[in-house]
N, C-alpha and C positions, 0 to 999 in steps of 0.2 A: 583324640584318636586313640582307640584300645590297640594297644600290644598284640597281633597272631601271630602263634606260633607256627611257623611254615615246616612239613615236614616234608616236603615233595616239591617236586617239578610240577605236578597238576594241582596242587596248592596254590603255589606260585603264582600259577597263571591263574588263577580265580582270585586270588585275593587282587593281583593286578587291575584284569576287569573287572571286578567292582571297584576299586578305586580309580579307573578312567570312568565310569559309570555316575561315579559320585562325584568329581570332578565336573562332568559335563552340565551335570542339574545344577551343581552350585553355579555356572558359568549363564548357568540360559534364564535360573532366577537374580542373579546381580543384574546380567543386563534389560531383564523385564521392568526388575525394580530401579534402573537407572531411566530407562525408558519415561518409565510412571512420573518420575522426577522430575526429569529436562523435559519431560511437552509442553508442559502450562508458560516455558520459555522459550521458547524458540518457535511454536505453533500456535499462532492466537488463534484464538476460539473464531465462527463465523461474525458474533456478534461486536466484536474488535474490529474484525478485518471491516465492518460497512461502516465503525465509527470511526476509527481509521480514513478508511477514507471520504466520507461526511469531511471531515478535518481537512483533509488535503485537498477537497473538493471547494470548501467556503475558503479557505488559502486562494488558490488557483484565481479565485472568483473575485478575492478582495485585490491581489496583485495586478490580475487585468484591468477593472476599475480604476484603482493606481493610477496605471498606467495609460488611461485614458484619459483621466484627469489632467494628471502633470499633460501628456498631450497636446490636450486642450488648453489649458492654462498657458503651455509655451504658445500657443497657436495666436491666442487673445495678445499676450505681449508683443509679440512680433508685429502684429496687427497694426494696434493702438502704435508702436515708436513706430512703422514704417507705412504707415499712411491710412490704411482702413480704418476708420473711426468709427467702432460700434459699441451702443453702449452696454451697459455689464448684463442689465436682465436681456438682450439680447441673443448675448453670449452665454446664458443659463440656458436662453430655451432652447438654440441648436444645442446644448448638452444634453438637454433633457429629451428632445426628439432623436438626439443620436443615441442616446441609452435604450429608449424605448423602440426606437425602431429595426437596431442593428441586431439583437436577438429576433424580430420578426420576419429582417429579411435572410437572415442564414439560416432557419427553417424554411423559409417559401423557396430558396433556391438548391437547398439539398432535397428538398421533396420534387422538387423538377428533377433536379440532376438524376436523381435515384430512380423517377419515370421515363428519362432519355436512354437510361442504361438496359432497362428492362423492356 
């Protein structure tokens, strides 16, 4: 920063106002350029946000499966030690018909439900 020499009161004040002046641009380019900086972290791109959640979407998807399994699985045990006696590829195919069909009926009855409403 150069040395001025102030010789006045209307000096004064000018050289003041240009130094809030210069003050404010250095203020509005730090935070532009701070800006520019922190986006790419804290704002993912659109192309993030659908792989994102893709990811949290096959999570969701493998967890309920999980969870239908084990389920299942406890369903068979219980079965077999307390008296229903079926055997295992029996127990695959209601699996495999409860897989296959319980996506087809939670479509068939929200496309009802969503015609009941309307």
């Amino acid at each position: 920063m150069e040395n001025v020499e102030i010789l006045g009161s209307t000096e004064l004040q000018t050289q003041i106002l240009l130094l809030k002046a210069k003050k404010s641009n250095n203020e509005t380019e730090l935070n532009q350029s701070f800006k520019e900086l922190t986006q790419p972290f804290f704002i993912p791109k659109p192309a993030e946000k659908e792989t994102v959640n893709e990811v949290q979407d096959s999570k969701r998807a493998f967890i309920n499966l999980s969870k239908m399994v084990v389920n299942k699985a406890t369903n068979y045990a219980i079965e077999q030690k307390f008296g229903q006696k079926r055997s295992f590829t029996d127990f695959l195919a209601s699996m495999a018909i409860d897989l296959l069909a319980t996506p087809f009926i939670n479509k068939k009855v929200a496309a009802f439900v969503s015609k009941i409403t309307n």
